[in-house]
NUDOMI-718667 format. One line per 5 residues: number of its first residue (from 1); their letters; for each residue x, y negated, z negated of C-alpha. Coordinates in nm, 2 decimals, always signed. Each point is the difference from the previous one (the first is absolute). Layout:
NUM> A> X:Y:Z ~ ...
This chain:
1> XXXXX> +1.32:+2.49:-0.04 ~ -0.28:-0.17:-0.18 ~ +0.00:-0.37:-0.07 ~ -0.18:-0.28:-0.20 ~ +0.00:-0.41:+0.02
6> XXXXX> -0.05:-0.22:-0.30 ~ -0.13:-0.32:+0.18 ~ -0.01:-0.34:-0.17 ~ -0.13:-0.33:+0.10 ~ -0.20:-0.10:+0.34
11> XXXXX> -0.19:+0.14:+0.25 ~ +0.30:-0.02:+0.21 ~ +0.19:+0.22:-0.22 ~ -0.31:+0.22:+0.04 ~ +0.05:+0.01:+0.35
16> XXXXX> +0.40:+0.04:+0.01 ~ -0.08:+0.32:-0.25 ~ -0.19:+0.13:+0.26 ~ +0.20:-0.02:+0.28 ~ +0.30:+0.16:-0.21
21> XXXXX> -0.24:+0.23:-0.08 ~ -0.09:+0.06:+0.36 ~ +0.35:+0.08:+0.12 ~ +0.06:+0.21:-0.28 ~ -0.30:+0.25:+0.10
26> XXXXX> +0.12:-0.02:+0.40 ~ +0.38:+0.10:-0.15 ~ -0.22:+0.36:-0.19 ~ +0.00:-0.20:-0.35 ~ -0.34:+0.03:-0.19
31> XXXXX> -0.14:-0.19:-0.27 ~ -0.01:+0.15:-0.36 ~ -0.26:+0.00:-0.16 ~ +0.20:-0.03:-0.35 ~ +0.29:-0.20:+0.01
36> XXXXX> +0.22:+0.20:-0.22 ~ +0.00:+0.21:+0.29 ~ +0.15:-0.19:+0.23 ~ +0.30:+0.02:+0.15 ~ -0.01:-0.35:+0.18
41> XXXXX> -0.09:-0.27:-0.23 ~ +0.00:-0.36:+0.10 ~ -0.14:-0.31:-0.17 ~ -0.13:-0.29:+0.22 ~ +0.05:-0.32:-0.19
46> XXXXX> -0.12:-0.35:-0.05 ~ +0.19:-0.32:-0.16 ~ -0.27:-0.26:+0.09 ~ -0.09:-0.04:-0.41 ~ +0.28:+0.13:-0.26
51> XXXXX> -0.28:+0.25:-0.17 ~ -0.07:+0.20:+0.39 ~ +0.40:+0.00:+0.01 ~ +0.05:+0.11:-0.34 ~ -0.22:+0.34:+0.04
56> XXXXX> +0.17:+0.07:+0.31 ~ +0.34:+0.02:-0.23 ~ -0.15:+0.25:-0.26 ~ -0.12:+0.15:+0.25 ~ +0.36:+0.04:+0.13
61> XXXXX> +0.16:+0.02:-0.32 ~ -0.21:+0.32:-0.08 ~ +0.11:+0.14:+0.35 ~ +0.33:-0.01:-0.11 ~ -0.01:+0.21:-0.25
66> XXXXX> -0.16:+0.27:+0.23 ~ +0.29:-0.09:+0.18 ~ +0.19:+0.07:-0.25 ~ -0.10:+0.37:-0.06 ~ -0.15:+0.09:+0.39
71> XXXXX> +0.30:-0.17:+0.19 ~ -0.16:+0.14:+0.32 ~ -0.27:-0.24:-0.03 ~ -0.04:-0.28:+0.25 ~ -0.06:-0.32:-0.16
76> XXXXX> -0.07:-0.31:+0.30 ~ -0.06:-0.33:-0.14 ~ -0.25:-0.19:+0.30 ~ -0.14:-0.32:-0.01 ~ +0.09:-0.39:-0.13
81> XXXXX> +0.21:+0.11:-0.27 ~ +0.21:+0.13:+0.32 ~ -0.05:-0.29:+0.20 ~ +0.10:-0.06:+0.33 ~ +0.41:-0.10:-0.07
86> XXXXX> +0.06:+0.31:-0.25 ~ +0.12:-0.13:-0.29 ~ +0.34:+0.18:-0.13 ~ -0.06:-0.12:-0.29 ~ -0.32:+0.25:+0.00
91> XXXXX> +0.19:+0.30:+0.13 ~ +0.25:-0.01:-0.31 ~ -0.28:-0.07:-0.24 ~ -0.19:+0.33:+0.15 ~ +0.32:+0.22:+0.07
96> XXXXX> -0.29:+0.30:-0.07 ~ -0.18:-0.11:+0.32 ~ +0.10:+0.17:+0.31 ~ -0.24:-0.19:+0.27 ~ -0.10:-0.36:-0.01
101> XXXXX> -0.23:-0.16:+0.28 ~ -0.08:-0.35:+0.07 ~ -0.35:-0.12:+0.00 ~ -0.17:+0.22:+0.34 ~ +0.30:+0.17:+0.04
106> XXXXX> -0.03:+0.39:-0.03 ~ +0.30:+0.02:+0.23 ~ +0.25:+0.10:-0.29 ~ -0.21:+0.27:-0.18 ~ -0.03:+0.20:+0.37
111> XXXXX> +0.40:-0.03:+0.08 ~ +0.08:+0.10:-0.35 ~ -0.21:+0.30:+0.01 ~ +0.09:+0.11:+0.34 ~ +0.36:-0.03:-0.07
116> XXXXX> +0.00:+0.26:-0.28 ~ -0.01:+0.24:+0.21 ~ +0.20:-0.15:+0.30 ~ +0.31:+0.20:-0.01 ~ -0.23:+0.29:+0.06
121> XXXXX> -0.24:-0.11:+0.25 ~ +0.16:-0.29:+0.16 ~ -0.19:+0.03:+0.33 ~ -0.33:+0.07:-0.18 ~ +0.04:-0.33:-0.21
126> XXXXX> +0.09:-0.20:+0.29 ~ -0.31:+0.09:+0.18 ~ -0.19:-0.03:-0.29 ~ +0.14:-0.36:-0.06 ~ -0.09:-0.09:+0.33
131> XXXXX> -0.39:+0.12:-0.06 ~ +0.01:-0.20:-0.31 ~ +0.11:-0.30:+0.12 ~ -0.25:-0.01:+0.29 ~ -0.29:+0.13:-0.23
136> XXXXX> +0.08:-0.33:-0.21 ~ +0.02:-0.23:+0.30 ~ -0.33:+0.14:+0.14 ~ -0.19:-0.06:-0.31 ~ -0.17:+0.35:-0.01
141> XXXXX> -0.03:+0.07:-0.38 ~ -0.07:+0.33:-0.14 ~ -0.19:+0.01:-0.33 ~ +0.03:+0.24:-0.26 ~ -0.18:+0.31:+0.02
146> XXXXX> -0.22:-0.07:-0.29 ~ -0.08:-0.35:+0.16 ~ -0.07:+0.13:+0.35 ~ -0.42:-0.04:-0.03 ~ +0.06:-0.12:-0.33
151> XXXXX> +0.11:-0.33:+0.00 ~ -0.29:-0.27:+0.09 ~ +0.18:-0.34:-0.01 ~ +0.42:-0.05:+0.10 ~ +0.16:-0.30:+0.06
156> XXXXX> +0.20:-0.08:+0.31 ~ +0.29:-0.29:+0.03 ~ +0.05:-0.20:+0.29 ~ +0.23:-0.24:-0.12 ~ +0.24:+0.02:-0.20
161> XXXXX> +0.25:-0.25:-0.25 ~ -0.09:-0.37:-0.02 ~ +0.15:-0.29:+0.09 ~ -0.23:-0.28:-0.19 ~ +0.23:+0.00:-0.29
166> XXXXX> -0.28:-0.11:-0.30 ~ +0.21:-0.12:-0.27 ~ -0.09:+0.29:-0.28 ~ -0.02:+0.27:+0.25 ~ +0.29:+0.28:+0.11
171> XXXXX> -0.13:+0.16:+0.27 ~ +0.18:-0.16:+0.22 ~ +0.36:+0.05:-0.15 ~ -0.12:+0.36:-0.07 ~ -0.19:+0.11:+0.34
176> XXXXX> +0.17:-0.23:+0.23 ~ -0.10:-0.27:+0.24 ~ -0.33:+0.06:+0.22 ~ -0.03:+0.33:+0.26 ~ -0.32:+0.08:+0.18
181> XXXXX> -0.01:+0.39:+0.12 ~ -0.09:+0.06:+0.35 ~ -0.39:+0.01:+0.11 ~ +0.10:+0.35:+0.11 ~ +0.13:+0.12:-0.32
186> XXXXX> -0.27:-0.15:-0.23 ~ -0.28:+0.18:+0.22 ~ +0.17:+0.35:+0.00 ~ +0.04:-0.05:-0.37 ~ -0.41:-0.08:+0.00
191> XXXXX> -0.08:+0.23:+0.22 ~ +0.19:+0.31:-0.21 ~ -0.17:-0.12:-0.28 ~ -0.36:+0.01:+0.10 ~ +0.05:+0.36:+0.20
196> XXXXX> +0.14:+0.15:-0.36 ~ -0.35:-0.14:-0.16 ~ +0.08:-0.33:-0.13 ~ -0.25:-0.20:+0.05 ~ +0.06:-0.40:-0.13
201> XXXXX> +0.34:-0.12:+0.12 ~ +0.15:-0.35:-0.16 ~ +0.20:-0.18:+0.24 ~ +0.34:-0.20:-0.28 ~ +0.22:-0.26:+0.00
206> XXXXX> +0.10:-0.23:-0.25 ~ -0.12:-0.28:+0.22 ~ -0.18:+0.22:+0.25 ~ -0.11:-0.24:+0.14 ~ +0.31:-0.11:+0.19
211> XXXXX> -0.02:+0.35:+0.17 ~ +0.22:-0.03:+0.34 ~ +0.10:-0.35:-0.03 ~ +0.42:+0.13:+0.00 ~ -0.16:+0.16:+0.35
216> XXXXX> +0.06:-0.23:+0.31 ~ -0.31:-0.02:+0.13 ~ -0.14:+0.28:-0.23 ~ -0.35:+0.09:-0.11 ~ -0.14:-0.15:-0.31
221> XXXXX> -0.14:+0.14:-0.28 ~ -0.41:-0.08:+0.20 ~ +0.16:+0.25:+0.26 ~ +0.11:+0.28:-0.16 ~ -0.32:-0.01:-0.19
226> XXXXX> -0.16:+0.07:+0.35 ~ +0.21:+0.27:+0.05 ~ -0.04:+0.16:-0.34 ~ -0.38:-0.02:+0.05 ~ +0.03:+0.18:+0.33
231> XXXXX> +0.18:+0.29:-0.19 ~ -0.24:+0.00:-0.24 ~ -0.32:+0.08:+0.22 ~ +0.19:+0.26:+0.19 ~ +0.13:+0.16:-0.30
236> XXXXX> -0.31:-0.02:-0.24 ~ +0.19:-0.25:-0.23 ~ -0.22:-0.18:-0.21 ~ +0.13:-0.34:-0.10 ~ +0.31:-0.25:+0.03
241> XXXXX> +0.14:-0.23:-0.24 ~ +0.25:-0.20:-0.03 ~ +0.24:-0.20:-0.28 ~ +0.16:-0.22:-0.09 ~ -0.10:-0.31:+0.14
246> XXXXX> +0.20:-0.33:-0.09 ~ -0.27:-0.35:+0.06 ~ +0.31:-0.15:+0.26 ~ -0.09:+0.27:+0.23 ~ -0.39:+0.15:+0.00
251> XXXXX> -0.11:-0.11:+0.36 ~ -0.37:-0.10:+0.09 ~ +0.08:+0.28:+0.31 ~ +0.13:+0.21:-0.28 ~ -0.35:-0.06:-0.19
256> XXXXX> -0.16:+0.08:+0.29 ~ +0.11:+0.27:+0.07 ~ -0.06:+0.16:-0.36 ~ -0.37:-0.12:+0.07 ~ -0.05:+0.16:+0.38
261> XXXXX> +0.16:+0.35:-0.10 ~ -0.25:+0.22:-0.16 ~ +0.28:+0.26:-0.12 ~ +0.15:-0.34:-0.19 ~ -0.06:-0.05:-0.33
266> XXXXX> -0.16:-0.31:-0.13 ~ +0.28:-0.03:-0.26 ~ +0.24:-0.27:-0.02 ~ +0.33:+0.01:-0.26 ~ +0.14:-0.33:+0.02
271> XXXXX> +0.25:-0.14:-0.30 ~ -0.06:-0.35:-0.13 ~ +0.22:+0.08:-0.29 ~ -0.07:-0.33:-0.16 ~ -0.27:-0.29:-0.05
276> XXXXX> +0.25:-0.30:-0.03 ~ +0.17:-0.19:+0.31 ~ +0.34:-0.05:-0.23 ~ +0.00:+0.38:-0.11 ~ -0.07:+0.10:+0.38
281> XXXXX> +0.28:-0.20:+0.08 ~ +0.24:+0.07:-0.23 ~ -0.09:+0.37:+0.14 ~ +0.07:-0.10:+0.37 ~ -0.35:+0.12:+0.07
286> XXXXX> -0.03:-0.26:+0.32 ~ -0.37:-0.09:-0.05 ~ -0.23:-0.18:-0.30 ~ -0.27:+0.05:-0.17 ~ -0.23:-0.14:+0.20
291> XXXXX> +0.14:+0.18:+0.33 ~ -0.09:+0.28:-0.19 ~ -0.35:-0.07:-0.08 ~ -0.07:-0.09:+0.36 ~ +0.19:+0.29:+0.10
296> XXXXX> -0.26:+0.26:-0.23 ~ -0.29:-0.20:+0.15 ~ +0.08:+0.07:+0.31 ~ +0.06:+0.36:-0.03 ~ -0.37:+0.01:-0.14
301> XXXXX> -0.13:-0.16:+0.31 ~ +0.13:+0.20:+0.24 ~ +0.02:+0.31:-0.20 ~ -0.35:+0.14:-0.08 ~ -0.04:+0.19:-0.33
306> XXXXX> +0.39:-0.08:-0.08 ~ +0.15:+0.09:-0.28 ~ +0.34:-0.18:-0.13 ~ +0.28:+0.10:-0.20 ~ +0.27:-0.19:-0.15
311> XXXXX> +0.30:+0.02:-0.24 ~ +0.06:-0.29:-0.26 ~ +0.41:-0.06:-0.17 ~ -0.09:-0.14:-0.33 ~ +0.33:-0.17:-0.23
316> XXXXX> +0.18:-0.07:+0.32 ~ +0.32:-0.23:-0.18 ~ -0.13:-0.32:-0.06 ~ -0.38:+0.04:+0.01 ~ -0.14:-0.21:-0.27
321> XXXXX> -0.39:+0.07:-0.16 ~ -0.14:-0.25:+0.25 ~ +0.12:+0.17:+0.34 ~ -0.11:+0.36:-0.14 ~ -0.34:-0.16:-0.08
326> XXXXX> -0.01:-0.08:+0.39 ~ +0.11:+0.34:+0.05 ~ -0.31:+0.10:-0.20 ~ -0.25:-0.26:+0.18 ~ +0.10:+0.09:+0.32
331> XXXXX> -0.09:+0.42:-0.07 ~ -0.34:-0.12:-0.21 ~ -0.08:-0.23:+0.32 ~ +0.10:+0.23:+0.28 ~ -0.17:+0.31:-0.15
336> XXXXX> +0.20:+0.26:+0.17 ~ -0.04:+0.43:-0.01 ~ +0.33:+0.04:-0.17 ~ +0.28:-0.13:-0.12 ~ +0.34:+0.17:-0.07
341> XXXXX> +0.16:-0.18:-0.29 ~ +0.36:+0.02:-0.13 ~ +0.22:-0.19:-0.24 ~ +0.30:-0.15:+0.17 ~ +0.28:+0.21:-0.05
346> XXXXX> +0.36:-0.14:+0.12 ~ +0.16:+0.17:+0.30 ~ +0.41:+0.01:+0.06 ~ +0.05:-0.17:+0.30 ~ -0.28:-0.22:+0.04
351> XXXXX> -0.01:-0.38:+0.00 ~ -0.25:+0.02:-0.29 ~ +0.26:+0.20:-0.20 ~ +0.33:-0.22:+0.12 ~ -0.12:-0.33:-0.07
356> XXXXX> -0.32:+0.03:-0.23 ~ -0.03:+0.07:-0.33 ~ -0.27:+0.23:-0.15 ~ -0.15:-0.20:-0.22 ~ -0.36:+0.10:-0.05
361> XXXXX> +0.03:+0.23:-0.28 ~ -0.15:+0.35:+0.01 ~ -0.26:-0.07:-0.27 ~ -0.11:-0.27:+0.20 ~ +0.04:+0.23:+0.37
366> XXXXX> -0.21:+0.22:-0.19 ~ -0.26:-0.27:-0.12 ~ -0.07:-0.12:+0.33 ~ -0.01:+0.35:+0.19 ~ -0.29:+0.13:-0.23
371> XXXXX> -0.19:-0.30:+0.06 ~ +0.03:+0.07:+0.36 ~ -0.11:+0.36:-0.07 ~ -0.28:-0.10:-0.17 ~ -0.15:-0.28:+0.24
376> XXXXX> +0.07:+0.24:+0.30 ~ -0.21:+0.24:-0.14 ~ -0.26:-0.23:-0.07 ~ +0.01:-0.11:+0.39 ~ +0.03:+0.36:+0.13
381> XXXXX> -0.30:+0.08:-0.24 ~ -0.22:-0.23:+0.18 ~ +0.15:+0.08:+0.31 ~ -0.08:+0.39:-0.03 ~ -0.33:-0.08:-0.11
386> XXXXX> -0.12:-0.10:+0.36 ~ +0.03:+0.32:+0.14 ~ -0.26:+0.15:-0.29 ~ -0.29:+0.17:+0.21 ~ +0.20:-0.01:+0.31
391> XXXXX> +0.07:+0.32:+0.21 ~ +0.37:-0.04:+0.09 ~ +0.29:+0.25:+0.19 ~ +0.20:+0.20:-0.22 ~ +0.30:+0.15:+0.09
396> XXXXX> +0.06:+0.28:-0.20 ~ +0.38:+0.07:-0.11 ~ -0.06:+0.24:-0.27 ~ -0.18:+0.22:-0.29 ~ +0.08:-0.18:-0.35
401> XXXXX> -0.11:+0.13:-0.36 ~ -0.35:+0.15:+0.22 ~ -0.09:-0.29:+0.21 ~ +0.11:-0.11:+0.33 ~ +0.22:-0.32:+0.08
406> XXXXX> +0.02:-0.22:+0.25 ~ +0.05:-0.35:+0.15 ~ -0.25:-0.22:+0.24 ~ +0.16:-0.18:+0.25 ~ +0.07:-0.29:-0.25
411> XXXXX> +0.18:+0.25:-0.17 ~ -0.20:+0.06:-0.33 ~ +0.01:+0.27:-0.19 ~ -0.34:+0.19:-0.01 ~ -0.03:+0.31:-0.20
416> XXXXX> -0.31:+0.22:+0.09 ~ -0.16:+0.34:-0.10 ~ -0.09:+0.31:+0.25 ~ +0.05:+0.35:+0.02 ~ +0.11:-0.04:+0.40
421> XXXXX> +0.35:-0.01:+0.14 ~ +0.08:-0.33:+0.05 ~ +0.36:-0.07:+0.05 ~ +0.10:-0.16:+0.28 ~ -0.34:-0.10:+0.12
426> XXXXX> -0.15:-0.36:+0.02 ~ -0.32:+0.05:-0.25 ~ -0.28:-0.25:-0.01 ~ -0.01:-0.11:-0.37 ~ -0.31:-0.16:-0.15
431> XXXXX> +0.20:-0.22:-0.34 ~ -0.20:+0.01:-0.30 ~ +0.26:-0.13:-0.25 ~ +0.31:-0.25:+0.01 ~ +0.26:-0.15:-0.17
436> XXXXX> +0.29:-0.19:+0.04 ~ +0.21:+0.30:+0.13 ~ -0.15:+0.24:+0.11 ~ -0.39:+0.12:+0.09 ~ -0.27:+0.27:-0.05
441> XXXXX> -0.22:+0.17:+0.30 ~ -0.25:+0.23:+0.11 ~ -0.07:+0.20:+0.34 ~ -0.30:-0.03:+0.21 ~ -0.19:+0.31:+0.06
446> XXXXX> +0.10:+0.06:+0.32 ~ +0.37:+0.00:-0.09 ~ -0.07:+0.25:-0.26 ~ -0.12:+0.20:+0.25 ~ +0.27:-0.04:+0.26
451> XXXXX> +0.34:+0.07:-0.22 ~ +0.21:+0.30:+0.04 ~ -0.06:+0.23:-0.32 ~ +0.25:+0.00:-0.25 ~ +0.15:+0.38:-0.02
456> XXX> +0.20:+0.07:-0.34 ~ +0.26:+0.29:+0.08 ~ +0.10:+0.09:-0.35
């Protein structure tokens, strides 16, 4: 049976569509390459903002009517939508559905699919279900076969749910208080990835940096980076990052760390999410403004070359002109690489949503996130422009509309041309053109020389 996953949201949901994917290929499943034809069709949602939740339902909505006419089709539901309590209410809005999986949780996709055919092959399913179950523990993953030497950059979590409880946010009431996987698991999970040719691995959590503190006496997040980076020069693996960081929780041994490693990125994603010390603590954010700005300078000092991303909630309930305009100070001052804005959007379940009322209207949420956009890409502008004349690494992910893209270990885009094969190779990249999201670059000789030709097999 062929399958396909509609994936919405994170890079966690990224990485929880892979390992359904993964256990899906070990039970004989392959990806299609069309999804009409499928036979297993799931869609991996998000809820964090209304409009990510509200494609994942036409997404579903137009299932159903395939449903409707194929009833052989299996339709899974995976992801926040799901959440970790299974709502009943869910199940009798999606009676279509056959599977639905919490956040992580391929569990209940494998069982259903084994026990269609149970009455038959009882003992086969049982000893299947007992490979499954210790192929997830172990943290193997299998990659689809057009990913094996494919894929360049996948994401890996090591912890997962929350418990820091921000006052818009539902993670936690969606992916359920904080787990840390085993050291064991996360470096087979590494390790399978860089032998099947991936060769950038990002380490998640939605405060990753708390990695192992529900572990008595457990490694931290400084530690497993160690280990990862052992992985990575015994398997060829290029580079490690990490996100995301929360300010309560980025260590000087953490930053340390990120500096001694040479397989660790120089690239930091840490949230401020606001400029004003009400707004932040209105948000239950734990830390000010200025802990903030002396958190960002110290990254810089011990963090040569580092680059720093943040995200920025503007029209949080009750943010008047005056605390956005800090908001706006605060990004024109600290001049950071990138900034993901949103407009606050009201969650069920969260404080924000109980007790606060949305009063910033969207004209405004709007007004205030394109002046964001447009100072950020001001800053990131000048930023860019630095690295005009410089010779930097490239890792090269893929061929796009005749050039070839990749990311330096800051993690900006460079597009260059050349007739060699460069994918999944670290290219040194001379830049002879930026802007605010993306830049332009040129080979050496010598590179030219060295790349793989390009063979067209028509």
């Amino acid at each position: 049976m062929d399958y396909h996953i509609w994936t919405f949201g994170c890079q966690m949901n990224v990485a929880d569509s892979q390992l359904l994917a993964s256990e899906l290929e070990r039970l004989g499943h392959q990806a299609a390459a069309n999804p009409d034809h499928a036979d297993i069709l799931v869609v991996n949602t998000c809820v964090v903002r209304q409009s990510a939740e509200d494609k994942a339902l036409n997404r579903l909505l137009l299932l159903k009517a395939l449903k409707d006419k194929q009833p052989d089709k299996v339709i899974g539901v995976m992801g926040c939508m799901v959440g970790v309590r299974d709502s009943l209410a869910l199940r009798q809005k999606l009676p279509y559905v056959d599977v639905f999986m919490a956040p992580s949780e391929p569990v209940p996709m494998v069982d259903f699919l084994l026990d269609r055919t149970h009455e038959v092959q009882a003992l086969e399913d049982e000893r299947l279900v007992r490979q499954q179950r210790d192929a997830i523990q172990d943290g193997e993953l299998i990659l689809p076969a057009h990913e094996q030497d494919n894929l360049i950059s996948a994401h890996v979590p090591v912890v997962y749910g929350c418990s820091h409880a921000c006052s818009f946010c539902i993670i936690p009431f969606r992916r359920g208080i904080e787990r840390s996987r085993s050291v064991g698991e996360i470096v087979a999970h590494v390790r399978s990835l860089a032998l099947q040719g991936v060769k950038e691995v990002t380490l998640l959590g939605q405060i990753v940096d708390r990695y192992g503190k529900d572990i008595p006496d457990g490694p931290d997040l400084a530690d497993l980076l160690r280990l990862v980076h052992d992985v990575a020069e015994e398997t060829g693996l290029e580079r490690i990052r990490f996100l995301t960081s929360h300010p309560n929780w980025m260590t000087d041994r953490l930053l340390d760390t990120v500096a001694e490693l040479p397989r660790v990125m120089p690239h930091i994603e840490v949230p401020v999410q606001a400029g004003d010390d009400t707004v932040l603590q209105r948000m239950k954010r734990g830390y000010t403004s200025d802990d903030y700005r002396r958190l960002i300078a110290n990254i810089r000092a011990r963090i040569p070359d580092v680059a720093i991303n943040t995200d920025i909630i503007v029209g949080f309930p009750g943010e008047t002109a005056d605390q956005f305009t800090r908001t706006y100070d605060l990004l024109a001052e600290l001049k950071l690489d990138k900034a993901h804005l949103a407009r606050y959007s009201p969650r069920p379940n969260t404080v924000s949503a109980r007790s606060m009322d949305d009063d910033v209207s969207d004209e405004e949420k709007k007004r205030r996130h394109e002046l964001l956009e447009d100072l950020q890409a001001e800053v990131v502008a000048g930023i860019n422009q630095r690295f005009l004349g410089q010779t930097v690494p490239v890792l090269v992910e893929e061929r796009y509309k005749g050039k070839w893209r990749g990311r330096t270990p800051q993690n900006k885009l460079v597009f260059f041309e050349d007739a060699g094969d460069w994918h999944g190779r670290v290219a040194e990249v001379e830049i002879t053109w930026t802007g605010p999201w993306s830049m332009q670059g040129r080979l050496p000789l010598a590179q030219h020389e060295n790349a793989p030709e390009i063979i067209l097999v028509n």
